[in-house]
N, C-alpha and C positions, 0 to 999 in steps of 0.2 A: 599703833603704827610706829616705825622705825626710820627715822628721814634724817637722813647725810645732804646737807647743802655745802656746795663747790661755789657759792656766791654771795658776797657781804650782804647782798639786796635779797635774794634769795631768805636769807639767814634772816634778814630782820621783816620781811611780810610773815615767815614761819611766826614768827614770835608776836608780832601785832596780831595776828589770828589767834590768838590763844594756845598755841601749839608747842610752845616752849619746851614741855614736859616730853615731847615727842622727837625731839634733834638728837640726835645721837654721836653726831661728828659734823666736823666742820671745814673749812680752809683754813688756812693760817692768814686769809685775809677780813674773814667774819671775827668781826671786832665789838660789834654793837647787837643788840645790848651787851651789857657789861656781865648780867649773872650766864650768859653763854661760853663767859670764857674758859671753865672747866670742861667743855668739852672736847676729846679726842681730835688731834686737830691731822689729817690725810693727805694733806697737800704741802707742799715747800717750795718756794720760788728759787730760783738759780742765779734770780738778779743778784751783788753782792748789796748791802743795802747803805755803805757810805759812797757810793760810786757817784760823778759826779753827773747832772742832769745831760748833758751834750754825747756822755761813755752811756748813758741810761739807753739817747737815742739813738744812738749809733748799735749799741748791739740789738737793741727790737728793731733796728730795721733790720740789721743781719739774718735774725732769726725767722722774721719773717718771709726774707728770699729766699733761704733756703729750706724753710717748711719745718725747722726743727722748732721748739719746745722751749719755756721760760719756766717752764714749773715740773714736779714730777708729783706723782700721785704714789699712795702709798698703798699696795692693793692687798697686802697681808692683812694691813687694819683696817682694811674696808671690808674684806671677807670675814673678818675676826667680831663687826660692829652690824652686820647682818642687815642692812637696812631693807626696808620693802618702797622706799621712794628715794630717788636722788635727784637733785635739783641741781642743775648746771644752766651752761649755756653755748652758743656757739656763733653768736654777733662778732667775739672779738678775743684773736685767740693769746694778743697783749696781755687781758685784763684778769684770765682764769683758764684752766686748765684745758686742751682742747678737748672737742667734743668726741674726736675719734680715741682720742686717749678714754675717754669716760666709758666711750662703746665696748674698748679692748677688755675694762675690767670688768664693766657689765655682763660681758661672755663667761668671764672665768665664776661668775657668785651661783653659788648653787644652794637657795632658788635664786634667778635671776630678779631682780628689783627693778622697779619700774623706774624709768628716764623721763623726766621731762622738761624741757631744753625750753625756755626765758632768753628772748633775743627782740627786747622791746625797742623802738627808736623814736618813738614819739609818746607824749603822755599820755593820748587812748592809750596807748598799747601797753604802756606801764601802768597801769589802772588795770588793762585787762588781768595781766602778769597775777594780782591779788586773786581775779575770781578764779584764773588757771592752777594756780596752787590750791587754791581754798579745794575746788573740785577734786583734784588729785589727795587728796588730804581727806575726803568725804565729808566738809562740813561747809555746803558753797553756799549757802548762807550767809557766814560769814563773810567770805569773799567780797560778794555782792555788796555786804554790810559795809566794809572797808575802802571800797573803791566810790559808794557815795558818799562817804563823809572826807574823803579824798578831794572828789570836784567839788563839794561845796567849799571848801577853802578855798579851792583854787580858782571857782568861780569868783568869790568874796574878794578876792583881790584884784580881779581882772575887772570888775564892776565898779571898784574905786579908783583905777587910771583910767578904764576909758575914757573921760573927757578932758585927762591932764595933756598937758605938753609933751612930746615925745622927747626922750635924752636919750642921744647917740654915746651907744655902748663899745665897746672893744673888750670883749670876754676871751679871757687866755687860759688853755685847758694846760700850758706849760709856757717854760719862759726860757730855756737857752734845747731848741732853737724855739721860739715862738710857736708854736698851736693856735690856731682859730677853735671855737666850741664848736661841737657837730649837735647833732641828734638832737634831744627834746629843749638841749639848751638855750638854742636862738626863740622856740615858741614860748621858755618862760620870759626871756627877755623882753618880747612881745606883751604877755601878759601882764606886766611887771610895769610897763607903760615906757618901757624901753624900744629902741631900733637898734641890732645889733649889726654890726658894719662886715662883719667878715664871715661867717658863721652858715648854711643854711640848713632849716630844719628836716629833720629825717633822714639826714648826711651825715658821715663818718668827722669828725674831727679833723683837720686838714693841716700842714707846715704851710706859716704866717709869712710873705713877704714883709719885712718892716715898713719899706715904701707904701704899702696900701693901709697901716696905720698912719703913719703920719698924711698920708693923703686925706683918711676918714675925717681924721684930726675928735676924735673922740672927747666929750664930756662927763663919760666917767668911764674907768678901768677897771673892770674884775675879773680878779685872777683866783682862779680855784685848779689848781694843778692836779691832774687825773693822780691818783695815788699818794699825794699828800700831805700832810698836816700844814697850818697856819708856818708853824717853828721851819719845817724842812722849804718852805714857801719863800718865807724870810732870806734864808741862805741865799737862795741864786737874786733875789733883788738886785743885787749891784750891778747884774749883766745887765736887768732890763734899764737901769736907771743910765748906764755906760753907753747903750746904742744913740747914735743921732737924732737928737731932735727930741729926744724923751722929756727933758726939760722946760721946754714950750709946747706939749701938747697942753690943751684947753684942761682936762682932766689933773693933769700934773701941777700944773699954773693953781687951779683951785683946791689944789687937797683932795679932789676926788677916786683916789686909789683905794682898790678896795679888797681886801684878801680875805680868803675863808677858804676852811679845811674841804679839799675837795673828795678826801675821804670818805666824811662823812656826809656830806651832801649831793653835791651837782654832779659827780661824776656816778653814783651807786644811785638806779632806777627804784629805790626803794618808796614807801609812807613820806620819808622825811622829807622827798621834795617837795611838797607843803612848808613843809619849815623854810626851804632854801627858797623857795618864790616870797614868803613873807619877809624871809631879809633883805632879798632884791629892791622888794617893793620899798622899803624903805627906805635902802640906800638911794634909790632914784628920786624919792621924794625928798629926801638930803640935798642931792642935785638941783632939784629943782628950785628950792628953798631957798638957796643959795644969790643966786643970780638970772637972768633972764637968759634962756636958753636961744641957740644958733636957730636960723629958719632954715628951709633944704635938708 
């Protein structure tokens, strides 16, 4: 089998499955694992990539009123790389390439290859996402294989907060203009032995009133910027540290800021978010360790 993923997350269940040897192209946003990087990369974003975060937002909302396109696809090398599966998505047409763009080239391949479209919002459904490829892949076995040793991690950590103290979260999927977290990331914060103040699960990512921070008045802060690294995370800090009242939030007063590549974690529904709930879990246990936490 010959499989083109249009999806970082995509690209690394291929590869937890054992499939590695079967990717044949990729985005130019499939980054992990490291030995995939040799492969044919189809995709090119249009974002310029030292552009500053506020010009980031301002042109994806642009782009998104008027239905045009942040990326382009590359359909000579997709016909040229012959795949028999391609894995995309069509949740979010910010993050990868749209889905009706995928359809237009899927028309053109001759044979045409099969599509199949990952648009998880909650951790069932990123769990499912393993046995939907694995299936599509012919080895659901596997699949199945990967998504229980998925929840048992995830149970393992949810079983050691449950009786701790809740720590009120403020998770920021970006920082100028502010982002609330959407989708599966308010139910890690949950499981994580957190209460996230802004955030609701199964919901899109939202633009942050600052007042409803400072209102929350949060005991710790994590910030995982949808497309980031730690380093590109770093840069805009000064905005968030500049707004009013950032200096006497509870969080801020303790040290409790917390930054991580939202790359590779909490933003891409992949295996890894296993990883990213056990770091959570830990930083709230940081939290907690700390000081005797707010009631309400």
């Amino acid at each position: 089998m010959r499989i083109v993923s249009l999806l970082p997350s995509a690209t690394e269940i291929v590869c937890a499955l054992g499939l590695e040897e079967h990717l044949v192209g990729r985005s130019h946003e499939c980054l992990y694992p490291p030995t995939i990087l040799d492969r044919p990369v189809v995709t090119r974003s249009l974002i310029p990539p030292d552009l500053p975060s506020h010009e980031i937002d301002r042109l994806v909302s642009e782009t998104l009123m008027t239905h045009a396109t942040l990326y382009t696809l590359d359909l000579e090398l997709l016909k040229a790389l012959q795949p028999d599966l391609i894995l995309t998505q069509a949740l979010c047409s910010v993050c990868a390439v749209p889905y009706n763009t995928v359809q237009e080239a899927v028309a053109a391949l001759q044979p045409r290859a099969k599509v199949l479209n990952l648009e998880p919002t909650t951790l069932q459904e990123v769990a499912e996402t393993f046995v939907q490829v694995a299936e599509a892949a012919g080895v659901p076995e596997r699949g199945r294989a990967l998504a229980q040793q998925f929840w048992s991690r995830v149970e393992r950590v949810a079983a050691r907060a449950q009786d701790k103290p809740r720590v009120k979260v403020s998770f920021l999927e970006w920082i100028e203009p502010p982002f609330a977290c959407g989708h599966w990331i308010p139910e890690m914060v949950a499981l994580a032995g957190g209460v996230e103040g802004h955030g609701e699960p199964g919901k899109p990512s939202r633009r942050l009133h600052w007042d409803e921070v400072l209102a929350w008045q949060p005991e710790a802060i994590v910030i995982a910027c949808c497309g980031y690294s730690v380093e590109r995370a770093l840069q805009d800090m000064p905005l968030l540290e500049a707004r009013p009242g950032w200096h006497t939030l509870p969080a801020v007063r303790a040290g409790h800021v917390f930054i991580i590549d939202g790359i590779a974690y909490f933003s891409c529904p992949s295996p890894r978010l296993a990883d990213a709930l056990e770091w959570l879990a830990t930083c709230l246990d940081t939290v907690r360790d700390a000081a005797p936490l707010q009631q309400g």
